[in-house]
C-alpha positions as CSV (number, residue, x, y, z in Angstrom):
1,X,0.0,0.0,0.0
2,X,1.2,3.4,-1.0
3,X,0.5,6.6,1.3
4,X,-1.5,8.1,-1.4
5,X,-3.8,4.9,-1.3
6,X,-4.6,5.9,2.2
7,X,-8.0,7.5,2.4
8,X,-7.7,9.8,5.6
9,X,-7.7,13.4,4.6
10,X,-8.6,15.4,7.1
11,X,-10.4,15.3,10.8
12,X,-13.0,18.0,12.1
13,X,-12.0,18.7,15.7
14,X,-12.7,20.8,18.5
15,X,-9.2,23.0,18.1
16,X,-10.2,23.4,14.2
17,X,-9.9,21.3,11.1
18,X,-6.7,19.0,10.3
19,X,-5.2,17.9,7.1
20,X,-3.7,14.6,7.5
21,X,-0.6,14.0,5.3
22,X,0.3,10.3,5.0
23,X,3.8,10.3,4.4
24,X,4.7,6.6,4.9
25,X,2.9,2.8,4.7
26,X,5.1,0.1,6.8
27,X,3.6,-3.7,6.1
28,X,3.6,-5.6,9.3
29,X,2.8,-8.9,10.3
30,X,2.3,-10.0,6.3
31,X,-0.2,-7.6,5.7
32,X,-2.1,-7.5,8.6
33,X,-1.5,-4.5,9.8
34,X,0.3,-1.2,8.7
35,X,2.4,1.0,10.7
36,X,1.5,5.0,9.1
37,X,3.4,8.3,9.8
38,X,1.2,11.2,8.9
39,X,1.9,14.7,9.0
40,X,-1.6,17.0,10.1
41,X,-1.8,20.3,9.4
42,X,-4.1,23.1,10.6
43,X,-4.1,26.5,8.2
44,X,-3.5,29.3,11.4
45,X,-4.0,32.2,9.3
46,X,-2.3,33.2,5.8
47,X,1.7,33.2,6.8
48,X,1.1,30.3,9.3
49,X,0.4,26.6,9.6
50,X,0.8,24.5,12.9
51,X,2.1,20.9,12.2
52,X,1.9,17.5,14.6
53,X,3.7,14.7,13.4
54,X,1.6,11.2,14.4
55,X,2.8,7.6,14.1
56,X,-0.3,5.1,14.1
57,X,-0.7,1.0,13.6
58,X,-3.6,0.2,12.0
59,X,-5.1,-3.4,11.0
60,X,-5.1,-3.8,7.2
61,X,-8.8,-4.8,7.9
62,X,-9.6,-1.3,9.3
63,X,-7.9,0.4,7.4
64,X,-9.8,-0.3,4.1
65,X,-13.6,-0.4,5.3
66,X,-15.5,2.7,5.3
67,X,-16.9,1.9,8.9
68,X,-12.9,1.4,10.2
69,X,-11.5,4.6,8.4
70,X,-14.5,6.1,10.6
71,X,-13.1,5.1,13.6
72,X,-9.4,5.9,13.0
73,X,-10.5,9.5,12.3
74,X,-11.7,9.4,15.6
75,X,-9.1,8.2,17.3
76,X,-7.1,10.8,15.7
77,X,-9.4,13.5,16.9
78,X,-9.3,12.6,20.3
79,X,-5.4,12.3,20.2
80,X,-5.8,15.6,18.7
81,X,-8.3,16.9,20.9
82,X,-6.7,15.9,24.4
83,X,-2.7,16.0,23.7
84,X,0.2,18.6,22.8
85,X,3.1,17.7,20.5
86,X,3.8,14.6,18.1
87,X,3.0,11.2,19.2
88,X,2.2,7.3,18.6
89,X,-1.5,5.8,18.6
90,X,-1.8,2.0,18.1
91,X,-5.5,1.4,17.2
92,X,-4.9,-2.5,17.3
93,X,-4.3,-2.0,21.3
94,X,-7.0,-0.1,21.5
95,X,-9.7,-1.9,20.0
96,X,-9.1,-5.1,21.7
């Protein structure tokens, strides 16, 4: 899977919209999952642009399904949402 296969674009939060910019895919566990790094991106005004650097693993399974895409969006915006800086969310852990 290429980045640009990855259909997450952008999240509606509660600090403003977010453009997510898949930079990298990582196959793990022979297919089964994917480790992503994503860029996201909020417009502050015209000169200036605020940038959070997230590392996520996703199941392969998730990843493609409308329904699963839906809930990595919101896993994202309550990383967004509650936390400061860069970070790590593994959505395997947390749907188990």
């Amino acid at each position: 899977m290429k980045p640009q296969d990855v259909r997450l674009h952008h999240v509606d939060t509660s600090k403003g919209e977010w453009g997510i910019f898949v930079q990298s895919v990582v196959d793990s566990q022979g297919g089964q999952n994917f480790f992503l790094t994503m860029i996201l991106e909020q417009n502050i005004d015209d000169e200036h642009i605020r940038t959070r650097k997230l590392g996520m693993q996703v199941s392969a399974t998730e990843l493609v399904s409308p329904s699963g895409r839906s809930g990595i969006l919101n896993q994202i915006r309550t990383w967004i949402e509650t936390t400061d800086g860069d970070g790590f969310l593994d959505s395997i852990a947390q749907s188990q």
